[in-house]
Phi, psi and omega in degrees: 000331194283316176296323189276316171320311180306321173281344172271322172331275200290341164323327186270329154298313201290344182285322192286321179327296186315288191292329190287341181293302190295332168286346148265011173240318246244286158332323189285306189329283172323320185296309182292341178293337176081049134303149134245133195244125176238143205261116164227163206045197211286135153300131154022261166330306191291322201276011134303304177309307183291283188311301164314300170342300213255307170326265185358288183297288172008292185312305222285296185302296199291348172286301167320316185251348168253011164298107191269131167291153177265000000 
């Protein structure tokens, strides 16, 4: 379980990595079109923070509760 986790990690950086590069070009474009974008509802970042977060407890319950004592 510890190996699949690391692996949707970094799957979720390197994806989150990803949308902000396409979401800041994608902004700068409009912006030069003369849009204006205004940043509203949960940043990004946090909603990356919220998502690690809740893997993190997730891992955490099942290492407890699916743990056999020796």
């Amino acid at each position: 379980m510890g190996k699949l986790l690391n692996i949707f990690t970094v799957f979720a950086i390197l994806y989150f990595g990803y949308w902000m590069i396409k979401r800041r070009i994608r902004h700068k474009k409009l912006a030069e079109q003369g849009y204006e974008i205004k940043q509203e509802g949960i940043r990004p970042i946090t909603l990356f923070s919220i998502v690690m977060v809740g893997m993190y407890a997730l891992y955490m319950l099942y290492f407890f509760l699916a743990d056999e004592p020796s």
